[in-house]
FILO-844661 format. One line per 3 residues: number of its first residue (from 1); their letters; for each residue x, y, z of C-alpha. Coordinates in steps of 0.1 Angstrom, whole numbers, always signed. Each point is the difference from the previous one (the first is absolute). Layout:
N
NUM	A	X,Y,Z; ...
//
This chain:
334
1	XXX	-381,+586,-691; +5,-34,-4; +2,-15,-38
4	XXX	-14,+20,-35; -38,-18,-8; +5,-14,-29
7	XXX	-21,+6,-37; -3,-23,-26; +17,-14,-35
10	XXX	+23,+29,-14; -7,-8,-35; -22,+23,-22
13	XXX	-29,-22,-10; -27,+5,-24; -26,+2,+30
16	XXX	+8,+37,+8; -24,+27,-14; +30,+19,-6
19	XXX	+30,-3,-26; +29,+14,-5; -12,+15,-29
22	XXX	-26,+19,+18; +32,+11,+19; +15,+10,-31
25	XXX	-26,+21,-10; -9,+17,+32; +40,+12,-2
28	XXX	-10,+16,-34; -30,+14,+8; +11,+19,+33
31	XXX	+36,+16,-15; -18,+34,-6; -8,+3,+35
34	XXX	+24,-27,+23; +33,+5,+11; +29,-26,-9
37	XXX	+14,-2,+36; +33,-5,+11; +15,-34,+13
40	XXX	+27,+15,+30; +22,-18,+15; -2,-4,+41
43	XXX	+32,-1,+18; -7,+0,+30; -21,-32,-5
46	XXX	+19,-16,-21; +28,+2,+30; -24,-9,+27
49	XXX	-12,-32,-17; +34,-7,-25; -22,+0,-33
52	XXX	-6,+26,-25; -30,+20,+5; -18,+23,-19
55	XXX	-30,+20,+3; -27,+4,-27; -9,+37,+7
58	XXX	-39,+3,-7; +0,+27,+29; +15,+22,-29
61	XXX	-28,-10,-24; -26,+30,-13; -25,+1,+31
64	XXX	+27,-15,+24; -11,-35,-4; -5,-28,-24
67	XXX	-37,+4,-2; +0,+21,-30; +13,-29,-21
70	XXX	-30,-18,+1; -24,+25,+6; +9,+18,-34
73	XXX	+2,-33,-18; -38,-8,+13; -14,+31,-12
76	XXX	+23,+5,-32; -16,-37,-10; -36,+14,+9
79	XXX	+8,+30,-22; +9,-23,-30; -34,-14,+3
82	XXX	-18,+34,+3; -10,-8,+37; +16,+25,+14
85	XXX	-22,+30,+15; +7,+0,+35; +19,-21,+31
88	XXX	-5,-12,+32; +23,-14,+25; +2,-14,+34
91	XXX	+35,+11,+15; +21,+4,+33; +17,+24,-18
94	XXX	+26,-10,-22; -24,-15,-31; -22,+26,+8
97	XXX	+29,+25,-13; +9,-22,-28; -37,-3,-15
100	XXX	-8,+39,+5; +34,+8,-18; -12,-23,-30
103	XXX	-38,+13,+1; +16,+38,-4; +23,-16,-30
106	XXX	-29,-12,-21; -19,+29,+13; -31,-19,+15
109	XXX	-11,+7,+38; +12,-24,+27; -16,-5,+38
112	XXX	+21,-18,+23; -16,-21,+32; +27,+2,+30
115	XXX	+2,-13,+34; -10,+20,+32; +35,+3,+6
118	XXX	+13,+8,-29; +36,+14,-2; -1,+39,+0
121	XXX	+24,+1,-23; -15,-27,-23; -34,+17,-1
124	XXX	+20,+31,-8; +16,-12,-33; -31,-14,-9
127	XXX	-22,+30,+3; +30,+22,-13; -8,-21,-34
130	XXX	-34,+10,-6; -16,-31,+18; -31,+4,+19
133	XXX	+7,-24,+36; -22,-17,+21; +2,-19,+30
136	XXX	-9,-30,+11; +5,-28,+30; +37,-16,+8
139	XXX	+2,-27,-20; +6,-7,-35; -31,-21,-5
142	XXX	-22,+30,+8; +11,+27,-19; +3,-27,-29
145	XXX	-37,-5,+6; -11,+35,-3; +24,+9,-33
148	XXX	-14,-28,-18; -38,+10,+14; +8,+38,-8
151	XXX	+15,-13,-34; -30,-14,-11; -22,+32,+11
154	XXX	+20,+20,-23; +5,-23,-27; +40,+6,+2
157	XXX	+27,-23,-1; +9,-19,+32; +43,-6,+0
160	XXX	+4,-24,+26; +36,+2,+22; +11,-31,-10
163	XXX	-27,-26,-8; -3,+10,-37; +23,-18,-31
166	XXX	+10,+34,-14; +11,+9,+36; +19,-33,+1
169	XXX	+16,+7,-33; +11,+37,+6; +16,-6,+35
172	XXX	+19,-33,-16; +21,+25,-23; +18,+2,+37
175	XXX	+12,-32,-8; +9,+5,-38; +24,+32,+9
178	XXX	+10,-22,+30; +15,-27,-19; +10,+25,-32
181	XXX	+23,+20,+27; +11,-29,+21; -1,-34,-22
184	XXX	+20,-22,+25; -25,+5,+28; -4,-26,+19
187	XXX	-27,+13,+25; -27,+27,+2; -15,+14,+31
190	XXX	-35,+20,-7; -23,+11,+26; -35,-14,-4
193	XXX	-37,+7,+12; -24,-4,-24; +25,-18,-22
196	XXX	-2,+19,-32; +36,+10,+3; +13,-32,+13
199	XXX	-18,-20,-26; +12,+21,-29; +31,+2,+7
202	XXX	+3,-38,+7; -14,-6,-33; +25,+19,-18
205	XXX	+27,-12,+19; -5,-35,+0; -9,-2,-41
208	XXX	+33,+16,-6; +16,-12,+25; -14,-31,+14
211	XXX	+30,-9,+22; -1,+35,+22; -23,-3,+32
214	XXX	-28,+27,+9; -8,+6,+37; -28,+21,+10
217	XXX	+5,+19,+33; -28,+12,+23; -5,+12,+35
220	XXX	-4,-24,+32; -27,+12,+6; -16,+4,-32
223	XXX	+11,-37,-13; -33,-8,-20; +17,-17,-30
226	XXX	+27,-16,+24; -36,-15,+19; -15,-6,-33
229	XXX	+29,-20,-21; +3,-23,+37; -41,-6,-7
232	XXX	+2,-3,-33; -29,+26,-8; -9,+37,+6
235	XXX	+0,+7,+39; -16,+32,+13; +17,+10,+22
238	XXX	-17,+33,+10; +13,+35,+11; +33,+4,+1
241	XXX	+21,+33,+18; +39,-7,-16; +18,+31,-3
244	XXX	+2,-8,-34; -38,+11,-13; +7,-10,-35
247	XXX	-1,-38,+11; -29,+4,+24; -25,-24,-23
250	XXX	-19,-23,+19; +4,-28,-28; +20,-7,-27
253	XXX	-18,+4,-39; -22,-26,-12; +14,+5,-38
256	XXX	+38,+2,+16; +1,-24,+29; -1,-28,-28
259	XXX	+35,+16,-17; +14,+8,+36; -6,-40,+3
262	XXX	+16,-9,-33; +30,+20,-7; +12,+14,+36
265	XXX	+29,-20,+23; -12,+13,+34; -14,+24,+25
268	XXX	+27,+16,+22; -15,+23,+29; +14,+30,+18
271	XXX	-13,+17,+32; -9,+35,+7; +35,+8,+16
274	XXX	+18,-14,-28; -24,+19,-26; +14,+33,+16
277	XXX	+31,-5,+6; +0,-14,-35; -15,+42,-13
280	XXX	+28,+13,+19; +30,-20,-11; -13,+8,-39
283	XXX	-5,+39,+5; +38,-2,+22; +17,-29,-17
286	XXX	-16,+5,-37; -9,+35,+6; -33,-11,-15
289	XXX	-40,+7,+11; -13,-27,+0; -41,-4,+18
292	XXX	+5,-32,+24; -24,-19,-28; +24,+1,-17
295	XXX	+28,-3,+22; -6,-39,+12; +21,-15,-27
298	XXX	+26,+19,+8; -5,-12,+40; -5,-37,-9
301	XXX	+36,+7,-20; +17,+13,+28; -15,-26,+25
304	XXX	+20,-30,-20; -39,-12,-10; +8,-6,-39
307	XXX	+10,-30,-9; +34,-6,-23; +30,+14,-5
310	XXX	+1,+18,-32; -12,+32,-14; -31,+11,+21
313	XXX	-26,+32,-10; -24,+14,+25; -24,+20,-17
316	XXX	-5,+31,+19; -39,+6,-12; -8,+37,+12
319	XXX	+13,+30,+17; -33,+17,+7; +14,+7,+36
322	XXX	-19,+23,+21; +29,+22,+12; -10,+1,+39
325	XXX	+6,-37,+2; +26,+6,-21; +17,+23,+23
328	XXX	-8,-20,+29; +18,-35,-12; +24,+18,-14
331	XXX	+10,+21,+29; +3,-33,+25; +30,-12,+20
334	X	+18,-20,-27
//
C-alpha cells in the first residue's frame, strides 16, 4: 500500500469556514436527539499492533451511523431561522436515514434521492421513517444533482451529505467526545468520502489537541482524496464499486477538501479483502456490526497502516449492515 499521502499544516488556522465554536454549538444543539457514544477498548488490536486501541462506536449511534449528527444540526439551525418546511437529501443510505429521522423530529416532510443500488436495508430504514425515496444513477454527483434540482421545484431545504458548514460542525462533535473520553490520544483513524466526517472531526481534534494526528481511511479502489491531496485539487475520479457504498463518492467536497488539506496527517488505503475481513474480525473479535463503510479504520488498524505508537481510535462510522452480506463474511473460513 506503499506510504500514507500526506495533508497539509496541522494547525487550526483562521482560513477555515469552520470553528470550534461552531463545533461547540452543533454538540448543544443535537443532545435532544444524538447519542453520546462509547469509546471501547479493542484488545485484540491493541495485541496485534502493541498499542492501545479504542473504538469510537458511531455504529451504536440513533440511525446506526454518525450522519444524524450533522443532519439534525443542519436542520435544527434552519428551524432557528424559520426555514424549515420541508428536506431534501441525496443519500446512499446512511444520511438518507439520518435526515428523514430529523425531518420526522421537527415534523416537516423529507424526500430522499438514492442510488440505483441502494442498500435494501438502507432504503428500508429510510422509508420506515416517513421519507418519500427516489432513485437516481450510481454516483454521488447525480443523485446530488437531482436533490438540489428537486429542492428548488419544491422550494424545500436542500441538506447536503457533507459539503454544508452545519454538516461540518455536527459531525466534528465526533471529535469533541473523542478527545473528552480519551484526552491522551495520540492518533485518530476516520473513514472519509465526502469528507464531512473526516474534516470535522480533524477540526476538533487538532484545536484541542493539536499534537494528535488524524488519518482518513478510504478504499483502494475508491481513493479520490488519496488522488486528490497527491494533485493538490479535487480529482474526479468517477464510479466507484468498493464494498463499502458509504465511500463510493466520485470526488471529495469542494467546501471540505480545503479542511481535509489543512488539518489531516494522511490518507491510509485498504483493499476490498482487507475491508471484509476487517466486518468480520469486529462482529467476532468486538462482537460489534459494523457496515464495511465503516469498517476501514478498523482494517487500516489491524494492517499496521497508522502511524505512532501511542493511543490510536478508529472511528467505526456505521453499522447499517445489510444482514445477507453480513451472514456471508461472517460465516467465511477464518
Amino acid at each position: 500500500m506503499g506510504d500514507p499521502v500526506q495533508g497539509g499544516p496541522s494547525a487550526a488556522t483562521e482560513a477555515d469556514a469552520v470553528a470550534l465554536d461552531d463545533i461547540r454549538r452543533a454538540d448543544r444543539r443535537i443532545r435532544e436527539a444524538a447519542e453520546v457514544t462509547p469509546l471501547l477498548p479493542a484488545p485484540a488490536w491493541s495485541e496485534r499492533i502493541g498499542r492501545p486501541v479504542y473504538f469510537k462506536c458511531e455504529n451504536l449511534q440513533r440511525t446506526g451511523a454518525f450522519k444524524l449528527r450533522g443532519a439534525f444540526n443542519k436542520l435544527r439551525a434552519a428551524a432557528e431561522r424559520g426555514e424549515l418546511r420541508g428536506v431534501v437529501t441525496a443519500s446512499s443510505g446512511n444520511h438518507g436515514q439520518a435526515v428523514a429521522y430529523a425531518a420526522r423530529h421537527h415534523g416537516v416532510p423529507c424526500l430522499v434521492v438514492v442510488p440505483e443500488t441502494v442498500v435494501a436495508v438502507k432504503e428500508a430504514a429510510i422509508r420506515g421513517l416517513g421519507a418519500e425515496v427516489m432513485r437516481c444513477g450510481t454516483t454521488s454527483a447525480e443523485r446530488i444533482e437531482r436533490a438540489r434540482q428537486v429542492a428548488e421545484e419544491r422550494g424545500w431545504l436542500y441538506v447536503p451529505p457533507y459539503d454544508d458548514p452545519d454538516i461540518v460542525a455536527g459531525q466534528g462533535t465526533v471529535g469533541l467526545e473523542i478527545i473528552r473520553q480519551l484526552p491522551e490520544v495520540e492518533t485518530v483513524l476516520v473513514p472519509i468520502g465526502g469528507g464531512g466526517l473526516t474534516s470535522g472531526i480533524a477540526l476538533a481534534v487538532k484545536s484541542l489537541r493539536p499534537q494528535a494526528d488524524v488519518y482518513a481511511v478510504e478504499p483502494e479502489i475508491a481513493d479520490d482524496t488519496r488522488r486528490s491531496l497527491a494533485a493538490g485539487h479535487v480529482v474526479d475520479i468517477g464510479e466507484t464499486t468498493t464494498i463499502a457504498d458509504g465511500l463510493r463518492t466520485s470526488h471529495p467536497g469542494e467546501f471540505t477538501f480545503p479542511i481535509v488539506r489543512r488539518h489531516v496527517s494522511g490518507v491510509l488505503t485498504v483493499s476490498e479483502a482487507e475491508i471484509r475481513v476487517a466486518v468480520r474480525h469486529l462482529a467476532v473479535l468486538a462482537k460489534l456490526v459494523v457496515e464495511p463503510s465503516g469498517a476501514v479504520a478498523a482494517a487500516a488498524a489491524w494492517n499496521h497502516r497508522a502511524p505512532g505508537t501511542g493511543p490510536l481510535v478508529c472511528v467505526l462510522s456505521g453499522g447499517n449492515v445489510d444482514p445477507g452480506l453480513l451472514a456471508e463474511l461472517v460465516m467465511v473460513e477464518r
